[in-house]
C-alpha positions in Angstrom: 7.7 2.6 3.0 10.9 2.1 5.2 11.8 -1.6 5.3 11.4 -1.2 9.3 7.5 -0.8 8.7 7.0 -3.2 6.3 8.9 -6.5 7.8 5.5 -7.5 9.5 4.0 -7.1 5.6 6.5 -9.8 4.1 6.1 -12.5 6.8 2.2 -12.5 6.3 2.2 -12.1 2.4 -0.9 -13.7 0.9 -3.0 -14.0 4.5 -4.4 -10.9 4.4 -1.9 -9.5 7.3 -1.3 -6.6 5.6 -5.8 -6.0 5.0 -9.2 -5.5 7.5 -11.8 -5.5 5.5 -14.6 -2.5 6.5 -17.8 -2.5 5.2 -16.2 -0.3 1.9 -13.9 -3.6 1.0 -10.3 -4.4 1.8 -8.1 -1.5 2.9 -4.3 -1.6 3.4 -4.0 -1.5 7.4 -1.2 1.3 6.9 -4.1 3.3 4.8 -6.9 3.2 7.3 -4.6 4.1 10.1 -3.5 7.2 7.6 -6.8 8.3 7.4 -8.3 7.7 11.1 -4.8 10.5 11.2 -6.6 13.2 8.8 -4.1 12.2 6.0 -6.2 12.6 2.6 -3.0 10.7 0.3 -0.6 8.1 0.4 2.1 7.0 -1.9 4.0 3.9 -1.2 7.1 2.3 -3.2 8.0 -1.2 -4.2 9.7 -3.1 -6.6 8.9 -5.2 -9.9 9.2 -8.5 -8.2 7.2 -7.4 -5.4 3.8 -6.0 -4.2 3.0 -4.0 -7.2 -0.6 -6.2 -7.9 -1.5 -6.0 -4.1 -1.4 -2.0 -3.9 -3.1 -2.0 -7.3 -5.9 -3.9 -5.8 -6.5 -1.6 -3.3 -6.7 1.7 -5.9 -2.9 2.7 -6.0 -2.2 3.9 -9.4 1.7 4.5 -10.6 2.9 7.6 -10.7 6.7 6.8 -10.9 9.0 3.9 -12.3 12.8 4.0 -11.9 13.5 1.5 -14.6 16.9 -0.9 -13.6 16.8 -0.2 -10.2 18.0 -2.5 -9.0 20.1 -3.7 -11.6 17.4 -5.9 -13.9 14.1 -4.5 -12.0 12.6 -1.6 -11.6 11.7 0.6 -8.4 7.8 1.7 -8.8 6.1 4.7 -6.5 2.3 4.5 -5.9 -0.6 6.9 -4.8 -3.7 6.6 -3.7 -5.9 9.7 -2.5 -7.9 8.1 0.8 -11.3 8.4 1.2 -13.0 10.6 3.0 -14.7 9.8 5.8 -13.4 6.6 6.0 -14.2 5.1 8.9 -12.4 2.1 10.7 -14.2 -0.6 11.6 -15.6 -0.8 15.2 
């Protein structure tokens, strides 16, 4: 995710910012708007010290792990196949 789009995500950290919570359970706002857009994956990317737990909560599994990058962490890429018919809440 380009550190543009995901500024709003590390000021709310922990509030639910980054959530809505449809009738299915909490979604990633980023995922919902993906799929109200036809988009049937996503794949995100973040870093050991980061945001791992929260995209694993929400059914990203890894598929990726640059391991010292950077220097004493590691860079991880996620993916997450959206479901269908998803629906955002009205």
């Amino acid at each position: 995710m380009p550190a543009a789009s995901s500024s709003a995500a590390r000021t709310g950290r922990s509030t639910g910012t980054g959530c809505t919570s449809p009738s299915s359970g909490w979604q990633p706002i980023f995922a919902i708007a993906a799929s109200d857009r036809g988009c049937a994956r996503a794949h995100v990317d973040t870093f050991s010290h980061q945001a791992k737990p929260f995209y694993e909560r929400h059914g990203y599994e890894v598929f990726a792990v640059l391991g010292d990058y950077p220097p004493g962490h590691e860079r991880i890429f996620l993916r997450k196949r959206l479901c269908e018919g998803f629906a955002r809440p009205g």
